[in-house]
N, C-alpha and C positions, 0 to 999 in steps of 0.2 A: 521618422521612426515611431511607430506605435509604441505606446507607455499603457502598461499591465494597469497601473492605478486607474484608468479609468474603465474597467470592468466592470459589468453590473453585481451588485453584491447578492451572494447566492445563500441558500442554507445546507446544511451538511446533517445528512441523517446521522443516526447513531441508537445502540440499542446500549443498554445494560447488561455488564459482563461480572460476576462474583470470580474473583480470582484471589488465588492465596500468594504469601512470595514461599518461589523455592527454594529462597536461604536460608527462612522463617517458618518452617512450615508447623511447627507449633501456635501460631499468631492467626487469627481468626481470617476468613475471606473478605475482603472489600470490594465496595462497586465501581467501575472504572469505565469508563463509557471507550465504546470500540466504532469506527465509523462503521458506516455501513454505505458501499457501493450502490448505485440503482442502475450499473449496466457496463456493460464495457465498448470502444471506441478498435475496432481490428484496422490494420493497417491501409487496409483497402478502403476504409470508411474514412479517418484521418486523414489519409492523402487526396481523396473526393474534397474531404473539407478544405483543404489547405488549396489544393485548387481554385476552388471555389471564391478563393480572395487573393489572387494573382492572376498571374499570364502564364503561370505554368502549367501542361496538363497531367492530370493524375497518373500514368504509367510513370513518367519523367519524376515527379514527387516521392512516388514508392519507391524507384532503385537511388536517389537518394537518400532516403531514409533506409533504406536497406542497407547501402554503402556508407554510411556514417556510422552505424552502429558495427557492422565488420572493422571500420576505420577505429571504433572507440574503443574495443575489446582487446585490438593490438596492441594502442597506446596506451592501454590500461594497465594492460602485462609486461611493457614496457618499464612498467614503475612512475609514468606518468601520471599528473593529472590531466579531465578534459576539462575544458572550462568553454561552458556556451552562452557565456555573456550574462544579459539577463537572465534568464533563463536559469542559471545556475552550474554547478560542477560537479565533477564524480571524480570518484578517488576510491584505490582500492583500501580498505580496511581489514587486517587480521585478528582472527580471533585466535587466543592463544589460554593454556593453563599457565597458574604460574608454578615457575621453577624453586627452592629455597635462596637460591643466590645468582648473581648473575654468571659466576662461573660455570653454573652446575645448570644453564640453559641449554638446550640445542634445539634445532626447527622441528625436533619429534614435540616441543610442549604446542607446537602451533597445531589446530584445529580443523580453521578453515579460513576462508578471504570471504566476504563480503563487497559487493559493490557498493558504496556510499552516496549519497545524493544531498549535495549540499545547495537547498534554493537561493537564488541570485537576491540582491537587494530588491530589485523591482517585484520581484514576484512574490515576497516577502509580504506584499502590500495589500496581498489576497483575501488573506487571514483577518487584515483589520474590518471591525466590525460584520463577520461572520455569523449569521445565525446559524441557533442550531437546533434539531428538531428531532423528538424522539421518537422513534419506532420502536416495532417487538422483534429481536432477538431473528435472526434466519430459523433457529432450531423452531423458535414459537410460531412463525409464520407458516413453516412447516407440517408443524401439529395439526393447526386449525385447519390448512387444505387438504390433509388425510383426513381429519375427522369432517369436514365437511362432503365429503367424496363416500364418507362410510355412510353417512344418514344421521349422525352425531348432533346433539347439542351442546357438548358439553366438553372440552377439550382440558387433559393436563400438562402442564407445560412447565411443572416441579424439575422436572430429571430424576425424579424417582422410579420410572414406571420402563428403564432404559433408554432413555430419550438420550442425547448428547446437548452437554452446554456449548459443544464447540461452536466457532462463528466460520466454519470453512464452508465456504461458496459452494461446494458438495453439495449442501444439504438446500439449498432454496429449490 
């Protein structure tokens, strides 16, 4: 059995996010660091990889991954949980308002479900000793490749000027 703990230890980007709480919204904004992605892995490419260290080939890899996650959806809405070892477990979690009393509840205060992802002991192991490493912002990274594109030297990257503080992948 392969064991997660002996993985090369990686760094994990992250930019700087000014956020308020919205319970508090009288309460000043604080700095909260947000990761930040450097790419994503599509199933076709995942299952290349995962080939790639077996005797299984990659069409074979994808319809099971495809039929496990069909499989996990079911047993989700089942009211199960899935539990994948290492690896970790999913469970569905509701979101709900609350009621004044428990009499005075009914499934109109529920909201929505959430998938939940709870990682496994070994994979837990990932996190230890993590660097971590800070970049600018998707919105700032943004800025700069317009204003470099305009003939610019000089970029703002306030959010004064309409910019968005969002971190949505949109904007890279």
């Amino acid at each position: 059995m392969y064991h997660l703990k002996y993985l090369t230890i990686m760094s994990l980007n992250y930019s700087i996010a000014m956020m308020g709480n919205p319970l508090k919204k009288e309460e000043p904004k604080k700095a909260y660091a947000k990761a930040q992605t450097n790419g994503e892995l599509n199933l076709k490419e995942l299952s290349t990889l995962i080939a790639s260290k077996c005797t299984v080939h990659q069409a074979d890899v994808s319809a099971v991954l495809i039929a496990t996650t069909e499989c996990m959806l079911e047993v989700l809405k089942a009211g199960k949980q899935v539990d994948f070892g290492d690896l970790g477990a999913f469970r569905l979690q509701i979101n709900s308002g609350g009621a004044p009393s428990a009499d005075l509840f009914t499934s109109d205060y529920i909201k929505g479900v959430n998938i939940q992802f709870v990682p496994g002991e070994e994979l837990q192991v990932i996190f230890q000793g993590l660097k971590f490493n800070l970049v600018p912002t998707r919105a700032a990274q943004a800025a700069v490749i317009k204003a470099q594109k305009a003939g610019k030297t000089t970029v703002d990257i306030s959010g004064k000027n309409g910019s968005s503080d969002s971190e949505s992948p949109d904007e890279i």
